[in-house]
N, C-alpha and C positions, 0 to 999 in steps of 0.2 A: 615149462621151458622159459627162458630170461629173456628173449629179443635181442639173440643173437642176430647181426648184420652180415649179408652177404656185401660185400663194396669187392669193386674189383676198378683199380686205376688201370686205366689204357694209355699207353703212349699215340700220339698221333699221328702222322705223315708215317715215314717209312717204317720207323721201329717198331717191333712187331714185339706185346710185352706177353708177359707169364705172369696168371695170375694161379695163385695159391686159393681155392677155392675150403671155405671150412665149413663141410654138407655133412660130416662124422654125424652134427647133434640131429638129422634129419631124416637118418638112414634106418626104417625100421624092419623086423622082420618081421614075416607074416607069416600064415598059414590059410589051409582052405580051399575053396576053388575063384579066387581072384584076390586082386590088387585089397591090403587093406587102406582106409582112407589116409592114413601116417605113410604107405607106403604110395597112394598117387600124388602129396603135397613132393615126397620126398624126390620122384620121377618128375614133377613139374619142374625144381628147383633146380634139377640136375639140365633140364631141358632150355632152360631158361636162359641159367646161366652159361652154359655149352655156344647159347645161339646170340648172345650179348657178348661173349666173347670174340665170337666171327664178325660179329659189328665190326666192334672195335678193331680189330685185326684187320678187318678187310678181307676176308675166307671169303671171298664170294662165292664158289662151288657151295662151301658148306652153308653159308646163310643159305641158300637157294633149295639144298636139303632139307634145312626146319621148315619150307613152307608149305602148307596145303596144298593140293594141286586146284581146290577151290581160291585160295587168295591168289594163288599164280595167274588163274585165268581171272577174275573177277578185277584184279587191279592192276592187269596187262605187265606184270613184271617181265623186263626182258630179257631171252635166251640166246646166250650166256647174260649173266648178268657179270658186268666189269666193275674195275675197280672207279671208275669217274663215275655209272653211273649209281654207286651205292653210295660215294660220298655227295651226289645229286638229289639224292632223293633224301640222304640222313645226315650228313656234316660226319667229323668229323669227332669219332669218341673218344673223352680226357678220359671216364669213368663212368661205373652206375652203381648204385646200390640197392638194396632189398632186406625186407627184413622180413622172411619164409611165414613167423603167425602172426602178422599184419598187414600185412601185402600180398598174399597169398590168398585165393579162396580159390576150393573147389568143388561144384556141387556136378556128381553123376563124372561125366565125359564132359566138363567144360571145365578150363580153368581161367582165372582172371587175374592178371599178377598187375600190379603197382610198382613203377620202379622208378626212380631218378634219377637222369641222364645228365651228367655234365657234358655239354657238347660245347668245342672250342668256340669261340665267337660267339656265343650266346647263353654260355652261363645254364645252369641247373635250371630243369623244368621234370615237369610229372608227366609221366608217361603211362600209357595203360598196351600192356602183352596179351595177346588172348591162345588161348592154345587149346587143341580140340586133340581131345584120343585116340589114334586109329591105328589101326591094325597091329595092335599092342605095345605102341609107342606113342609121342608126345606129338603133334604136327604147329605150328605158327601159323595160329586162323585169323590173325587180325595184331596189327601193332599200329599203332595211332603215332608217333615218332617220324615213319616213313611216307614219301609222297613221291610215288614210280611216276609223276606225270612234269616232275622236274628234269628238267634238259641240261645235260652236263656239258660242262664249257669244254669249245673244239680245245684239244691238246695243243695244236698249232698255235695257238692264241695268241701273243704277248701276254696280254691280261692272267693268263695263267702262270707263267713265274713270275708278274710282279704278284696277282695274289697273294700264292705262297712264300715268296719274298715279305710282305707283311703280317702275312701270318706267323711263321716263324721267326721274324723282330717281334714283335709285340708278344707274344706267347716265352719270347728271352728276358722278355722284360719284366713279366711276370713273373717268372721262375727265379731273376736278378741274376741271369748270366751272364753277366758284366763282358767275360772276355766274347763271347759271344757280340754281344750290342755294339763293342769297340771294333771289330772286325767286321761289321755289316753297315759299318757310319759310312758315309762317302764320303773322300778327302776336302774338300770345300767344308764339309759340316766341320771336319774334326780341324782345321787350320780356323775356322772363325771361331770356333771356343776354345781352343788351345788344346787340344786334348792329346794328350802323347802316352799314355797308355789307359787302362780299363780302371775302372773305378772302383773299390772297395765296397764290400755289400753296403757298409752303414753310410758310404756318401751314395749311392746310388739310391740307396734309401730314401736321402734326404734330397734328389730330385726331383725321384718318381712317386715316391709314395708306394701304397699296399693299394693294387690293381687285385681286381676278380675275374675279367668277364671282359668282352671287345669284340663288336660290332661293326663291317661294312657291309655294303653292297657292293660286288664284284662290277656287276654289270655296269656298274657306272665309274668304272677307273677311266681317268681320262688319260689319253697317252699321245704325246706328243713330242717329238724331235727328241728321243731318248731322256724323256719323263716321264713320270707317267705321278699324278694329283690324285688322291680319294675322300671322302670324307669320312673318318673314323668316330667311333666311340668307345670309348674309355670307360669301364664301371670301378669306378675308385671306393676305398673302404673295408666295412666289415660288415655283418650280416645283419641285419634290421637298422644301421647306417650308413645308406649305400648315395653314391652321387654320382651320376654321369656327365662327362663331358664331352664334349664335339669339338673336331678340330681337322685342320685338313692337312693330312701327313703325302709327302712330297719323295719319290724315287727316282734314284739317274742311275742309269745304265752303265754298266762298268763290262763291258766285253759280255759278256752271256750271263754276267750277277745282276740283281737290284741291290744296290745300296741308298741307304736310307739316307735324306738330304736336308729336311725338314720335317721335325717331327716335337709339333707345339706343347707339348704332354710334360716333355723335361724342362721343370724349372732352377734356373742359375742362378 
């Protein structure tokens, strides 16, 4: 077999995506009196990816299905498990990928899968899934990704729409959706650089540059008299040329929006 890729892109915040899953080359028949090992790789991948999809999605019933009832109790996951706190404990999922005969082992009733997680704000990392057999199915014995002893921020908050007020600017900014970024400027920004409508990809281009990746911490927005100050980080580039930058991006309050009021990253 060639190292065929599972990748599946996740939309984040609300949009709930559809991913086209291509497991055809993994799916074997057997015979006999049990699973053959082509057909428990083929049951992991199916399982894997099933429960990397509910990540991403935010299925919190079903993530809570994939798990053990040993990880459940072992790492106090809580019942019901909502949707703040699975984004508390795992961020938010762009995407992951896998690739079924290298990332993949199975030895007996254990499997161990390898997969890379693009999670918003913090850019691609490796991740380890562990999954145990039971009762002739797949269970999630272990994901190293996830940390249930993280506290999701009260809803009430402020700090939770200016968050995601910065999260989705900067995550526009990425993607270069100009009209987007033009509609989220605060009038003071767009009156001191003249701006009277959204940019064209190739000058936005020539602002911002090719972003990967972007970094705060919540916890320390500072909000005061309808602003609210963070310190960001920006991973500017391409993949083994990568450069970060630090800056502190500045939001005012527009009736119940954040728009963005200072945001040192675009250069003029």
């Amino acid at each position: 077999m060639g190292g065929k890729k599972v990748r599946c892109p996740l939309a984040a915040a609300a949009i709930s995506p559809a991913c086209l899953l291509l497991l055809a080359a993994f799916l074997f028949a057997g015979c006999g009196g049990g699973p053959t090992p082509q057909e428990k790789t083929s049951e992991v991948v199916e399982t894997a990816t099933a429960f990397l999809n509910a990540c991403g999605d935010r299925q919190v019933e079903e993530v809570r299905s994939y798990l053990s009832q040993d990880y459940l109790e072992s790492n106090q996951v809580p019942d019901p498990i909502t949707g703040d706190d699975l984004v508390a404990a795992l961020g938010y999922v762009n995407s992951y990928r896998m690739v079924p005969e290298e990332d993949i082992s199975v030895e007996g009733d254990r499997a161990v899968v390898s997969v890379t997680l693009d999670i918003q704000g913090k850019g691609e990392r490796e991740e380890t899934l562990i999954l145990r057999r039971q009762d002739g199915g797949w269970k999630v014995d272990g994901f190293t990704a996830v940390d249930w002893t993280s506290e999701p921020v009260p809803q009430g908050d402020e700090r939770v729409r200016v968050e995601q007020a910065l999260r989705d600017f900067v995550t526009a900014c990425i993607d270069q959706r100009t009209d987007y970024i033009f509609e989220h400027l605060g009038k003071a920004y767009r009156e001191k650089y003249r701006l009277e409508k959204p940019w064209t990809s190739a000058e936005f281009s020539g602002i911002f540059g090719t972003a990967r990746s972007y970094d705060f911490n919540p916890a320390e927005i500072d909000l005061k008299d309808g602003a609210a100050e963070v310190d960001l980080t920006i991973e500017f580039g391409t993949r083994g040329n990568l450069e970060s930058e630090t800056a502190r991006a500045r939001l005012v309050r527009d009736g119940r929006d954040w728009l963005v009021d200072i945001f040192p990253f675009f250069i003029y």
